[in-house]
C-alpha positions, -999 to 999 in steps of 0.1 A, spaced: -173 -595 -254 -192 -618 -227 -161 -643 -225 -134 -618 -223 -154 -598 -194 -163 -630 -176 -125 -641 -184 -116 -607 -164 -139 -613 -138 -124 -651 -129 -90 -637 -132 -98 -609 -109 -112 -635 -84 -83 -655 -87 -61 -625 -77 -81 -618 -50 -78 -653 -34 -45 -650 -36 -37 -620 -19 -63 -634 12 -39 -665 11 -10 -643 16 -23 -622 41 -32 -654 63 6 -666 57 20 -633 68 -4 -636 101 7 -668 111 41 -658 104 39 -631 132 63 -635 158 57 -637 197 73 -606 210 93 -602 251 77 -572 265 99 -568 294 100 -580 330 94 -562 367 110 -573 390 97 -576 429 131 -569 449 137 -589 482 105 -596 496 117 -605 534 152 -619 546 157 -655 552 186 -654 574 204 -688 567 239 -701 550 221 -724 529 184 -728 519 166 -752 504 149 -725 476 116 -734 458 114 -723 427 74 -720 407 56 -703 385 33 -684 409 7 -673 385 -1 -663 347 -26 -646 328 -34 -646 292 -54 -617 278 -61 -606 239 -24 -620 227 -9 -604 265 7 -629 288 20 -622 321 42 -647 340 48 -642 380 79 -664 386 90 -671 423 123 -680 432 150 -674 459 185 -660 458 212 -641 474 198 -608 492 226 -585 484 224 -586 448 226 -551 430 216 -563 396 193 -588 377 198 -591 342 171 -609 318 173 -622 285 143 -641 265 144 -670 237 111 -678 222 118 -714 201 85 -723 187 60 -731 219 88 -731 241 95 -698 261 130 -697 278 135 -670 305 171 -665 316 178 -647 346 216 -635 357 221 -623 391 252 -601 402 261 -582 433 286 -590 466 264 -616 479 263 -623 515 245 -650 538 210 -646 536 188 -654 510 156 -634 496 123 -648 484 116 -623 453 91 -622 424 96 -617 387 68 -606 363 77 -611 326 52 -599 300 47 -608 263 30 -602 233 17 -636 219 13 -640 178 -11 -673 187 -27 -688 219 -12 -724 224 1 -745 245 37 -734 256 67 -748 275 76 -725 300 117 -726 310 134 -704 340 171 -706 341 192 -688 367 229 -680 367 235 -676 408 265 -655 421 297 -671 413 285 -695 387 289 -696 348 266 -720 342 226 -716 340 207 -739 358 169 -748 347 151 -743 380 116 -742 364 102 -763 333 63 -762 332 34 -763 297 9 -736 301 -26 -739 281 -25 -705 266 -61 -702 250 
């Protein structure tokens, strides 16, 4: 009767173990998450045919799994739409922005906030790509690491 409940009791433990293992597998499994973006509009007219545009990340904050990205950047300033799409490959983030609209010769200085949903804190490659009026191709106009901790 001892060895059979005892033989119980070490099974039972060996169940449990397991199902704490899988648990811990299914957390790191969790996937980062795009939360959406806000964007800032023009922020003042640069009147000029051509401009020599700088391109940064301005600022971003990391809070409980939340991180927020302000990206500056210029463009045309008679754009009607912006249109965003993310790719998360491992610690790399790519953010690709599309802009549309008449254009017309000026330029804008404007700001972009994208927020996530993190599954880990690492460090991550940060990538902003931007498809200017008239052009089919994306060109990477920001490639930074973050410390995310």
């Amino acid at each position: 009767m001892y060895k059979n409940l005892m033989f119980i009791i070490v099974i039972g433990l060996l169940f449990s173990s397991c199902s704490e293992i899988l648990d811990n597998d299914k957390e790191k499994k969790k996937t980062s998450e795009y939360l959406g973006m806000q964007h800032s509009g023009c922020l003042n007219d640069v009147l000029k045919k051509t401009a020599m545009p700088d391109f940064y990340l301005a600022d971003w904050d990391y809070n409980n799994g939340l991180l927020l990205l302000d990206i500056n950047y210029y463009a045309n300033c008679c754009l009607s739409s912006f249109i965003d799409s993310v790719d998360f490959d491992g610690d790399i983030i790519n953010l690709f922005l599309r802009v549309e609209g008449q254009g017309c010769y000026c330029t804008c200085p404007y700001t972009i906030e994208y927020a996530f949903q993190l599954n880990r804190p690492s460090p991550y490659k940060v990538l902003f790509h931007l498809q200017d009026l008239g052009k089919t191709d994306y060109v990477t106009r920001i490639d930074t690491l973050i410390n995310v901790k």
